[in-house]
mmCIF file as gemmi writes it, N, C-alpha and C atoms, coordinates in Angstrom:
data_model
loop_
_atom_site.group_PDB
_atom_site.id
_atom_site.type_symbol
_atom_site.label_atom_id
_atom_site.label_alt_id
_atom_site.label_comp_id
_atom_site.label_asym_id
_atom_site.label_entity_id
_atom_site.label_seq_id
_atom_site.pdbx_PDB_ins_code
_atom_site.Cartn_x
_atom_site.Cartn_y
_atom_site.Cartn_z
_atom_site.occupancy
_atom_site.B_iso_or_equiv
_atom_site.pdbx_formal_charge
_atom_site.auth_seq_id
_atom_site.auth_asym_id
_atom_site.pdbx_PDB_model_num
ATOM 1 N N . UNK Axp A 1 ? -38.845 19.68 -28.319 1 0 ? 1 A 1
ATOM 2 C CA . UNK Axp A 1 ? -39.251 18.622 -27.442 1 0 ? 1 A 1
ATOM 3 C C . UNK Axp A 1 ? -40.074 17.58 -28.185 1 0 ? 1 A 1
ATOM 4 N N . UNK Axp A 2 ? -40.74 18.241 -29.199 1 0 ? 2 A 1
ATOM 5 C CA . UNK Axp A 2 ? -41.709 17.281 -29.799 1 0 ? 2 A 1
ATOM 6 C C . UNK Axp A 2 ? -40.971 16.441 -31.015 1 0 ? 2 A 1
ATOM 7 N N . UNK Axp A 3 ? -39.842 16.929 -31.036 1 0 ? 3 A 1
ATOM 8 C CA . UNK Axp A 3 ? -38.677 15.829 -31.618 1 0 ? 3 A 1
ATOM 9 C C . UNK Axp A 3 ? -38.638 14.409 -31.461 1 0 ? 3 A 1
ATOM 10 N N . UNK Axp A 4 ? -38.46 14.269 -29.514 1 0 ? 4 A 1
ATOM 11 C CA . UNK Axp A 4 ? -38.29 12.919 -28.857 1 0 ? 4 A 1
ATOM 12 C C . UNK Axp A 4 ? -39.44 12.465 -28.899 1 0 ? 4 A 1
ATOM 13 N N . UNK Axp A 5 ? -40.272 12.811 -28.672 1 0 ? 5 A 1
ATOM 14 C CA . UNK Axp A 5 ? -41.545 12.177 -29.137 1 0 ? 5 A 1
ATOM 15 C C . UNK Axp A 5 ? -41.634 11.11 -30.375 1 0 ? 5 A 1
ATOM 16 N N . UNK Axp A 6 ? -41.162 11.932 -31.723 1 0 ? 6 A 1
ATOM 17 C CA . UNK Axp A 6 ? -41.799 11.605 -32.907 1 0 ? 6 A 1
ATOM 18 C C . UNK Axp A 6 ? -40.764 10.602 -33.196 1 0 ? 6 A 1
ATOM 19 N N . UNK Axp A 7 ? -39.407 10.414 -32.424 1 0 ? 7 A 1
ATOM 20 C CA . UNK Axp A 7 ? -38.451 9.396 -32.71 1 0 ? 7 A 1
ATOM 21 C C . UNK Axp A 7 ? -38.477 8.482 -31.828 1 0 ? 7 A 1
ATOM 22 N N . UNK Axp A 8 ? -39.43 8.438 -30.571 1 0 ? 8 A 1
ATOM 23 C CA . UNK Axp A 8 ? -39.73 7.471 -30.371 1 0 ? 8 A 1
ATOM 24 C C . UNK Axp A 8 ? -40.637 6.132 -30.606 1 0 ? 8 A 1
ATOM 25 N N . UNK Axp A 9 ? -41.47 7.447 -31.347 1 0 ? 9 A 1
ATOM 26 C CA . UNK Axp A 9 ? -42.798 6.686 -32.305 1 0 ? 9 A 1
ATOM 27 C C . UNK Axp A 9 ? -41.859 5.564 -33.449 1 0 ? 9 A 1
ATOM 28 N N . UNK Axp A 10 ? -41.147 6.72 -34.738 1 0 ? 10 A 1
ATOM 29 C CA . UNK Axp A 10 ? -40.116 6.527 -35.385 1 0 ? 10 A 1
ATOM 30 C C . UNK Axp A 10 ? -39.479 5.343 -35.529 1 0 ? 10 A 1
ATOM 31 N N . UNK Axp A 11 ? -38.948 4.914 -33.916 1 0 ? 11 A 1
ATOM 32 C CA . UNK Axp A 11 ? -38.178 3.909 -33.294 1 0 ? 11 A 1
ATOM 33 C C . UNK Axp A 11 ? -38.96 2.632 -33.082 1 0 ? 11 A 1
ATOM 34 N N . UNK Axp A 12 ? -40.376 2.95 -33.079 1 0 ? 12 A 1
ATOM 35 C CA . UNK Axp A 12 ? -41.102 1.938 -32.742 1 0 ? 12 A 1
ATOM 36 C C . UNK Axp A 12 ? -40.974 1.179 -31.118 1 0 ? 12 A 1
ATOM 37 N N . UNK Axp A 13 ? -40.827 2.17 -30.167 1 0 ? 13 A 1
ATOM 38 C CA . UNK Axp A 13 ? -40.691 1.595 -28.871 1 0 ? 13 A 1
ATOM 39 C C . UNK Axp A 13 ? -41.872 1.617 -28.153 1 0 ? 13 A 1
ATOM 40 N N . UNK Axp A 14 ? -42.167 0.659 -27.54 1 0 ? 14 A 1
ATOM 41 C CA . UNK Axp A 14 ? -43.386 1.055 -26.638 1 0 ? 14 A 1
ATOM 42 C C . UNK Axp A 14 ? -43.88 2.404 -26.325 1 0 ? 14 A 1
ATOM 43 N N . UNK Axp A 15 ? -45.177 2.465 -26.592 1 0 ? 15 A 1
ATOM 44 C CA . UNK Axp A 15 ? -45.455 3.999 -25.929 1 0 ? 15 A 1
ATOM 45 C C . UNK Axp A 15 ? -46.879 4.269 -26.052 1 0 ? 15 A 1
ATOM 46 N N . UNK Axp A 16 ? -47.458 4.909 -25.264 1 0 ? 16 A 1
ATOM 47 C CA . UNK Axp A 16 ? -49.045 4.971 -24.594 1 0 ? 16 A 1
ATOM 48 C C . UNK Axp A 16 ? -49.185 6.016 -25.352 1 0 ? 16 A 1
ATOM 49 N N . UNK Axp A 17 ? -50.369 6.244 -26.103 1 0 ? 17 A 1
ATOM 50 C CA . UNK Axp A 17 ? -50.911 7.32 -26.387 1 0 ? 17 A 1
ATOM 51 C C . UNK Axp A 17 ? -52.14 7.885 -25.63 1 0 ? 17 A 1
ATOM 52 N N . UNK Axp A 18 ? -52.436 7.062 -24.377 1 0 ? 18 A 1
ATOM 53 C CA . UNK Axp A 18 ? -53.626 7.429 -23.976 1 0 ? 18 A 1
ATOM 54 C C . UNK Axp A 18 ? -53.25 7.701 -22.27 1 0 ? 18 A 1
ATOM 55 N N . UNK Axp A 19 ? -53.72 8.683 -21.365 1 0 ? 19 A 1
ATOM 56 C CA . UNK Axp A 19 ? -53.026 9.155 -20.196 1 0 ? 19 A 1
ATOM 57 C C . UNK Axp A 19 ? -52.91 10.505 -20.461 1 0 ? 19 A 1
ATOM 58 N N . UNK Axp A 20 ? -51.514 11.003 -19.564 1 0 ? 20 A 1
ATOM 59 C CA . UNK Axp A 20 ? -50.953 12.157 -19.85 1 0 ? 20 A 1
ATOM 60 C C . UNK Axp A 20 ? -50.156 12.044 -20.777 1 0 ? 20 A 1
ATOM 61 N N . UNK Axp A 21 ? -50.084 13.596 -21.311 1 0 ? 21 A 1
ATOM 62 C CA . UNK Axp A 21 ? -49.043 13.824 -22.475 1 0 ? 21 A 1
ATOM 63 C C . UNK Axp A 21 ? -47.263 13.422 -22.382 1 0 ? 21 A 1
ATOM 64 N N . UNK Axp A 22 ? -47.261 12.644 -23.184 1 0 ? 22 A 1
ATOM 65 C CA . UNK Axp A 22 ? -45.669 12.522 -23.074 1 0 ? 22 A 1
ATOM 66 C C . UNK Axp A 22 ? -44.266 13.608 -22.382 1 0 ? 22 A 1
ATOM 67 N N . UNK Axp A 23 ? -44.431 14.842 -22.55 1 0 ? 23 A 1
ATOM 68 C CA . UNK Axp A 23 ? -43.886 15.802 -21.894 1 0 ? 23 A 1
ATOM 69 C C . UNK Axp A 23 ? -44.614 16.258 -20.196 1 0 ? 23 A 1
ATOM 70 N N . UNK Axp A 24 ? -45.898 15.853 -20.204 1 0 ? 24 A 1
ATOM 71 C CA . UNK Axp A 24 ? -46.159 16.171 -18.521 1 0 ? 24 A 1
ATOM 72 C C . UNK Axp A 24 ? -45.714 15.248 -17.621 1 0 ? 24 A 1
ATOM 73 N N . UNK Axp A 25 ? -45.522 13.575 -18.131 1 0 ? 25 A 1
ATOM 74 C CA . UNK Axp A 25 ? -45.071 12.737 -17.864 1 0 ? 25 A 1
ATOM 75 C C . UNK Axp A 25 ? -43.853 12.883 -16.829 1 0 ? 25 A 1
ATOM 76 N N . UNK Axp A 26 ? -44.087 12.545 -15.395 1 0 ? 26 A 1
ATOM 77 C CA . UNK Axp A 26 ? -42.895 12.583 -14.343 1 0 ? 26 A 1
ATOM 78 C C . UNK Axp A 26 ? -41.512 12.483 -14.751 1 0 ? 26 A 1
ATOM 79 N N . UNK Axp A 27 ? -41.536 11.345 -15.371 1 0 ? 27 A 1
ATOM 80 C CA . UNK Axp A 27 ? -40.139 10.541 -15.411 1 0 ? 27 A 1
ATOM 81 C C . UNK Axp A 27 ? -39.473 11.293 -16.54 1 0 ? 27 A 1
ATOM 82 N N . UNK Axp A 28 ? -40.374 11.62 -17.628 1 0 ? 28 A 1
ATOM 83 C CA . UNK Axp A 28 ? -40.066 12.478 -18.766 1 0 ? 28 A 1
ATOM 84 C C . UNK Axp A 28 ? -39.081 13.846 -18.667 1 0 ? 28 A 1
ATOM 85 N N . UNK Axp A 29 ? -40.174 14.461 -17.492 1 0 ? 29 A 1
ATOM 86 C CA . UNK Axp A 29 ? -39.421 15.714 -17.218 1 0 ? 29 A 1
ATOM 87 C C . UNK Axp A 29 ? -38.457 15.668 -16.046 1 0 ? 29 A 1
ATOM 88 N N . UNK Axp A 30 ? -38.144 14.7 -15.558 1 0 ? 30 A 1
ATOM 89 C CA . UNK Axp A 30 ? -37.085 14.364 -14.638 1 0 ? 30 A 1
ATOM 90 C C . UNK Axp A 30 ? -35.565 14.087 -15.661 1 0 ? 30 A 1
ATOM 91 N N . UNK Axp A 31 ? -35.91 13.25 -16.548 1 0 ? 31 A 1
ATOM 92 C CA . UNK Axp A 31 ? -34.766 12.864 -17.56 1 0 ? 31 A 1
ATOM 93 C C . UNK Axp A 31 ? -34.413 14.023 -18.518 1 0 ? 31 A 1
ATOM 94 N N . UNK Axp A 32 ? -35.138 15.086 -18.393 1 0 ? 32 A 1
ATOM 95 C CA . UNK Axp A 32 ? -35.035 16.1 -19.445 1 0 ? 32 A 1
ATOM 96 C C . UNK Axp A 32 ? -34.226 17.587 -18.701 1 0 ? 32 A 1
ATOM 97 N N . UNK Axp A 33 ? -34.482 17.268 -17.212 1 0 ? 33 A 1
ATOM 98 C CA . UNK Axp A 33 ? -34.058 18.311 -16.029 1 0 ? 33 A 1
ATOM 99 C C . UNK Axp A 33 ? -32.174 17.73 -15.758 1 0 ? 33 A 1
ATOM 100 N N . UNK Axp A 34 ? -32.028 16 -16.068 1 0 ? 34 A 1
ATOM 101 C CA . UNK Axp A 34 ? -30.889 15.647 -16.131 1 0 ? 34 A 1
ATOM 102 C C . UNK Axp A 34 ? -30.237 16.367 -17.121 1 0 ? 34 A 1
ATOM 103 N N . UNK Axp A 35 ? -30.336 16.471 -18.295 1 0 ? 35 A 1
ATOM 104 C CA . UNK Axp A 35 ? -30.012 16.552 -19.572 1 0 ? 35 A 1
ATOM 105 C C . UNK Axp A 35 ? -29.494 18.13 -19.623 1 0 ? 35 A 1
ATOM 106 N N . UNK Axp A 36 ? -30.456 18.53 -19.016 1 0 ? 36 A 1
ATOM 107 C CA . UNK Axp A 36 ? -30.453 20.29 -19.365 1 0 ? 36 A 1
ATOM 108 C C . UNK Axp A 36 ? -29.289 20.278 -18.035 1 0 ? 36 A 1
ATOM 109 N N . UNK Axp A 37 ? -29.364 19.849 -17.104 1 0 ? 37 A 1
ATOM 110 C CA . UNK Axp A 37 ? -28.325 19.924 -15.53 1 0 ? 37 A 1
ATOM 111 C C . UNK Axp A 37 ? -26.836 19.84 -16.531 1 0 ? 37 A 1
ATOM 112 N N . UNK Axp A 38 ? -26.88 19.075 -17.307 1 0 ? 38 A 1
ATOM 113 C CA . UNK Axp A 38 ? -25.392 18.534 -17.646 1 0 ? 38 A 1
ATOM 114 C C . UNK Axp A 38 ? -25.286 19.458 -19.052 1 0 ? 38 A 1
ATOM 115 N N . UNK Axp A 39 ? -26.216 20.081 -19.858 1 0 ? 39 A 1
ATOM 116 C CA . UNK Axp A 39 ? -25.896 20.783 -20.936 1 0 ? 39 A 1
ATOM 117 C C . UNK Axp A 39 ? -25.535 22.742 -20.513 1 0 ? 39 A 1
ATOM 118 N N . UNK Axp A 40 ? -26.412 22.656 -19.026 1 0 ? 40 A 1
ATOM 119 C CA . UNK Axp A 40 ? -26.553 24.014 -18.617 1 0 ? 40 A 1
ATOM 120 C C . UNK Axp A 40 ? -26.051 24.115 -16.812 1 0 ? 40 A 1
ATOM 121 N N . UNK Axp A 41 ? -24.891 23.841 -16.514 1 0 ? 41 A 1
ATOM 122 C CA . UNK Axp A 41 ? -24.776 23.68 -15.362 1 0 ? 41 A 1
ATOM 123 C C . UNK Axp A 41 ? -25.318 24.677 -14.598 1 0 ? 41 A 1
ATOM 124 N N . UNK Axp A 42 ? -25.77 25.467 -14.592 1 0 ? 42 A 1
ATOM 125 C CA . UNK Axp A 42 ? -26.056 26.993 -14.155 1 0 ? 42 A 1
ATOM 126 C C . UNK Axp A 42 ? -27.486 26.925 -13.764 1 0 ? 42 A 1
ATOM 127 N N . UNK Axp A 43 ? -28.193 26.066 -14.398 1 0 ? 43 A 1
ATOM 128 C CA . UNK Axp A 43 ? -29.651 26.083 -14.565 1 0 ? 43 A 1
ATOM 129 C C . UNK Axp A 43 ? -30.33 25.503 -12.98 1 0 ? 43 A 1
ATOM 130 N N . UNK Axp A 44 ? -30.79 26.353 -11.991 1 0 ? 44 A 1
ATOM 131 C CA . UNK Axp A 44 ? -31.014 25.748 -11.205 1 0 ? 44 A 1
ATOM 132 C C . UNK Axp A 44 ? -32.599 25.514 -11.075 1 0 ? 44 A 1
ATOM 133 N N . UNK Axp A 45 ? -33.159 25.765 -11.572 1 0 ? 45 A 1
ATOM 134 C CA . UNK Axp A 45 ? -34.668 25.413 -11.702 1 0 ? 45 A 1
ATOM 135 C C . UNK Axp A 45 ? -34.563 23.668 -12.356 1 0 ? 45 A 1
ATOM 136 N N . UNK Axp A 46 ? -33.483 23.434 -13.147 1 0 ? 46 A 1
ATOM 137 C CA . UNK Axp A 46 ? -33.202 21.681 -13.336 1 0 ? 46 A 1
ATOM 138 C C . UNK Axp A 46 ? -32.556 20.917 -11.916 1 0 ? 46 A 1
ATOM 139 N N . UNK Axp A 47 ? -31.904 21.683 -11.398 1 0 ? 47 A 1
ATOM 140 C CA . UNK Axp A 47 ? -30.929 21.219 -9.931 1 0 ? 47 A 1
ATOM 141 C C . UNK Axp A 47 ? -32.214 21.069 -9.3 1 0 ? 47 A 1
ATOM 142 N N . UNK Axp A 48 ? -32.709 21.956 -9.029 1 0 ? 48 A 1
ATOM 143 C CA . UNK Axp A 48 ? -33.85 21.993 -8.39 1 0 ? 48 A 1
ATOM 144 C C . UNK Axp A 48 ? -34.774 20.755 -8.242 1 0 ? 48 A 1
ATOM 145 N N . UNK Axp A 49 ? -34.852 20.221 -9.57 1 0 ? 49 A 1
ATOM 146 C CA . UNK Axp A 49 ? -35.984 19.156 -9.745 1 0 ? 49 A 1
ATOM 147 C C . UNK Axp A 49 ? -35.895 18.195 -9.814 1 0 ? 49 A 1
ATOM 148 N N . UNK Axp A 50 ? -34.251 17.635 -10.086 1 0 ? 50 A 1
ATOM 149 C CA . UNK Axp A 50 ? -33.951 16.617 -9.807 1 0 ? 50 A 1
ATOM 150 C C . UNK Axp A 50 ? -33.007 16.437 -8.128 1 0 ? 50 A 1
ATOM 151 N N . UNK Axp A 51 ? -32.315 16.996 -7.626 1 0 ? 51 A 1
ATOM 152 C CA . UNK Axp A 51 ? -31.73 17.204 -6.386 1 0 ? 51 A 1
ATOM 153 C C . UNK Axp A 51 ? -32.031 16.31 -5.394 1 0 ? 51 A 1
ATOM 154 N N . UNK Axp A 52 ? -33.566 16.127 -5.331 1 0 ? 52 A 1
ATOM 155 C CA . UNK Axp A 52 ? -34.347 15.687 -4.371 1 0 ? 52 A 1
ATOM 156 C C . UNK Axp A 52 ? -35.09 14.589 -4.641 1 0 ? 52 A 1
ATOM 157 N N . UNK Axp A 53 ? -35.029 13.986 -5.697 1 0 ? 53 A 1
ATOM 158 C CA . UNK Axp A 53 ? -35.692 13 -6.574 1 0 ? 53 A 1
ATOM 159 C C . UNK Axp A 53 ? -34.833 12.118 -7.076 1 0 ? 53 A 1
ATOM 160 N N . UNK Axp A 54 ? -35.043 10.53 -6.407 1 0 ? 54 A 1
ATOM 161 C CA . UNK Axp A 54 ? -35.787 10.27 -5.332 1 0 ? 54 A 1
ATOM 162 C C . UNK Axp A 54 ? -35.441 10.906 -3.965 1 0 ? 54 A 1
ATOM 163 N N . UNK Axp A 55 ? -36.584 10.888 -3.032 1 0 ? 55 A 1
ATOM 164 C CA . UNK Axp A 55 ? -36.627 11.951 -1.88 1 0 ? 55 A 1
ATOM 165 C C . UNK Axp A 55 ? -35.129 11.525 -1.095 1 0 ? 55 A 1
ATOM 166 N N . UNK Axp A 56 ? -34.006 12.527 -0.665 1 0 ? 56 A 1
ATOM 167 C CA . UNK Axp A 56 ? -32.964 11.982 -0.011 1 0 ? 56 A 1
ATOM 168 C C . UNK Axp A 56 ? -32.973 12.596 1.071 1 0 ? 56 A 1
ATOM 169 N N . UNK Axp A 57 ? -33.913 13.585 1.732 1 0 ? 57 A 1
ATOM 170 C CA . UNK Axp A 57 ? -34.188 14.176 2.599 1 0 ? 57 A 1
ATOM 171 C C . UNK Axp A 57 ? -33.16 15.557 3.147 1 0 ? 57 A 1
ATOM 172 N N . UNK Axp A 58 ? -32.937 15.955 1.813 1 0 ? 58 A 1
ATOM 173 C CA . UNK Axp A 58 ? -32.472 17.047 1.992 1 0 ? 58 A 1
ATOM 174 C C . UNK Axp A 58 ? -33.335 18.727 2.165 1 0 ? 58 A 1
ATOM 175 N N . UNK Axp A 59 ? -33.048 19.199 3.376 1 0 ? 59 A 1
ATOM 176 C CA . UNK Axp A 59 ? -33.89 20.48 3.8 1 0 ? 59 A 1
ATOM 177 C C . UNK Axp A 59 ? -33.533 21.861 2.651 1 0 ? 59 A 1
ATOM 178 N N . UNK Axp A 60 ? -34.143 22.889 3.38 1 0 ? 60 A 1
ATOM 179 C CA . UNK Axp A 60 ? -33.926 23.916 2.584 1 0 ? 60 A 1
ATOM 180 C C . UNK Axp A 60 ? -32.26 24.565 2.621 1 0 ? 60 A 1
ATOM 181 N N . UNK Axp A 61 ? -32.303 24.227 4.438 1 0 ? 61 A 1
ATOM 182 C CA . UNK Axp A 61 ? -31.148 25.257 4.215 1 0 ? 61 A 1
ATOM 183 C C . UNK Axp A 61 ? -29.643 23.818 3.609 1 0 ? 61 A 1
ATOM 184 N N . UNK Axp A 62 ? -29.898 23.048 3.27 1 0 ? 62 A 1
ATOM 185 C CA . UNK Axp A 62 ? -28.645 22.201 2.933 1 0 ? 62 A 1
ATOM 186 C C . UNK Axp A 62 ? -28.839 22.695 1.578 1 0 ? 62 A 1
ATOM 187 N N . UNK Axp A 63 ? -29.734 22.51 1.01 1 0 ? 63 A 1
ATOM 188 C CA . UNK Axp A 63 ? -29.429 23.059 -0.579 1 0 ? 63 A 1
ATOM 189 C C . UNK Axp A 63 ? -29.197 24.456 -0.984 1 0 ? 63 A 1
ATOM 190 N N . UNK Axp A 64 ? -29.376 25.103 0.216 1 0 ? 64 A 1
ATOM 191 C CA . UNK Axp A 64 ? -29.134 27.212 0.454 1 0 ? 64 A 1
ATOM 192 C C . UNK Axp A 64 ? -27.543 26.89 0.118 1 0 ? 64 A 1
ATOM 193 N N . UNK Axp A 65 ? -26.659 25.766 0.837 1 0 ? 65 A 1
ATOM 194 C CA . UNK Axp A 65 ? -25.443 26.075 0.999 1 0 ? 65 A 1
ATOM 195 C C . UNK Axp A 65 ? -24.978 25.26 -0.384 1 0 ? 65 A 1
ATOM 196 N N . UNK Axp A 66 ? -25.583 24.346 -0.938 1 0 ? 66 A 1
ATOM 197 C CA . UNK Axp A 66 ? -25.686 23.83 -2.559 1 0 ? 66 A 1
ATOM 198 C C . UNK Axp A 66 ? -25.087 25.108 -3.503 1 0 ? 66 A 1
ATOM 199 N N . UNK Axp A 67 ? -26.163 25.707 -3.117 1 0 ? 67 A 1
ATOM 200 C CA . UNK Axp A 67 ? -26.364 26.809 -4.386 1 0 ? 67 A 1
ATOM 201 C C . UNK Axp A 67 ? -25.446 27.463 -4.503 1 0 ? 67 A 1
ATOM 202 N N . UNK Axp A 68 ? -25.05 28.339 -2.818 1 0 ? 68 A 1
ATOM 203 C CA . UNK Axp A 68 ? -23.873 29.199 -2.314 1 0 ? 68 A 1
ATOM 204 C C . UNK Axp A 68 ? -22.475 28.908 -2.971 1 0 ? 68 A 1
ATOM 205 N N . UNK Axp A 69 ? -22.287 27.563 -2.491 1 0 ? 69 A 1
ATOM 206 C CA . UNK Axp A 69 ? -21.729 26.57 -3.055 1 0 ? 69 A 1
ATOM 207 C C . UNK Axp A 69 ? -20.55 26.753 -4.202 1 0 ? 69 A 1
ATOM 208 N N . UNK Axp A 70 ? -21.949 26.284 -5.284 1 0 ? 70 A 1
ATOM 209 C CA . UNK Axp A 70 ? -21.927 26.175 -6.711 1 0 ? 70 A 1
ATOM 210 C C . UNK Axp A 70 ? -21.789 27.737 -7.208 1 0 ? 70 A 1
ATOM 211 N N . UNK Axp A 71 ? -22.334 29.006 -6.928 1 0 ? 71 A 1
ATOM 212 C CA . UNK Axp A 71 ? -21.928 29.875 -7.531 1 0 ? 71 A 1
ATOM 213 C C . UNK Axp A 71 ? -20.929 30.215 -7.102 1 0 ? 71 A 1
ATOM 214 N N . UNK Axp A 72 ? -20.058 30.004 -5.929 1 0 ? 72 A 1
ATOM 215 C CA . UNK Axp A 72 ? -18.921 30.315 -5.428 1 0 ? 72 A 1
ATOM 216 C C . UNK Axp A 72 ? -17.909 30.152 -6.877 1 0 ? 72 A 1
ATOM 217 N N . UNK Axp A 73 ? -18.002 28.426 -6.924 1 0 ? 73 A 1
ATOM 218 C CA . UNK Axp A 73 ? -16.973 27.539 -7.461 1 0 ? 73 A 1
ATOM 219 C C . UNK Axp A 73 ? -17.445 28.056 -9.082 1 0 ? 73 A 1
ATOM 220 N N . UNK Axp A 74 ? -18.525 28.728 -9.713 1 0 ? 74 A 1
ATOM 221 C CA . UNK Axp A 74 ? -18.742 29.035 -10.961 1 0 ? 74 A 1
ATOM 222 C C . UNK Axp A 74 ? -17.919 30.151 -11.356 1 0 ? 74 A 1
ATOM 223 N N . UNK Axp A 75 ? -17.593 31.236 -10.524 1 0 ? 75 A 1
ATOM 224 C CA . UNK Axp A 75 ? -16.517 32.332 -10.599 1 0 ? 75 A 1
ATOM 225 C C . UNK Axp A 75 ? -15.061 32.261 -10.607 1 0 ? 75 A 1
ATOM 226 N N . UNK Axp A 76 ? -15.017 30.842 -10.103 1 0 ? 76 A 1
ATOM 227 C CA . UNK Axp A 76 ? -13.601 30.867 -9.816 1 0 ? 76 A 1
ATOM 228 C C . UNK Axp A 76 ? -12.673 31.153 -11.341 1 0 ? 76 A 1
């Protein structure tokens, strides 16, 4: 993780060193929950965190039948 960091420095792009840490950073670990969603389809602790973000007002039990869902169609 501390890769993207040092190539963004690297890159010379804007970037705060003062705040929160680059990895606690919202948006950070939202783009990193994408990444892992599409490298690890399986991973639902990433589904999880992005799913709902921004809020689309989806309840518990709509994403119960998400999940159901998705492991159905993972066996096939």
């Amino acid at each position: 993780m501390r890769e993207f960091e040092e190539r963004i420095i690297t890159l010379g792009l804007p970037y705060s060193f003062g705040g929160p840490r680059f990895y606690e950073r919202l948006e950070i670990r939202d783009a990193l929950a994408y990444l892992r969603c599409v490298a690890q389809p399986a991973d639902d602790l990433a589904f999880e965190r992005i799913v709902n973000t921004p809020k689309a007002g989806l309840g518990e039990s709509t994403l119960q039948i998400v999940h159901e869902y998705a492991r159905r169609a993972r066996f096939r």
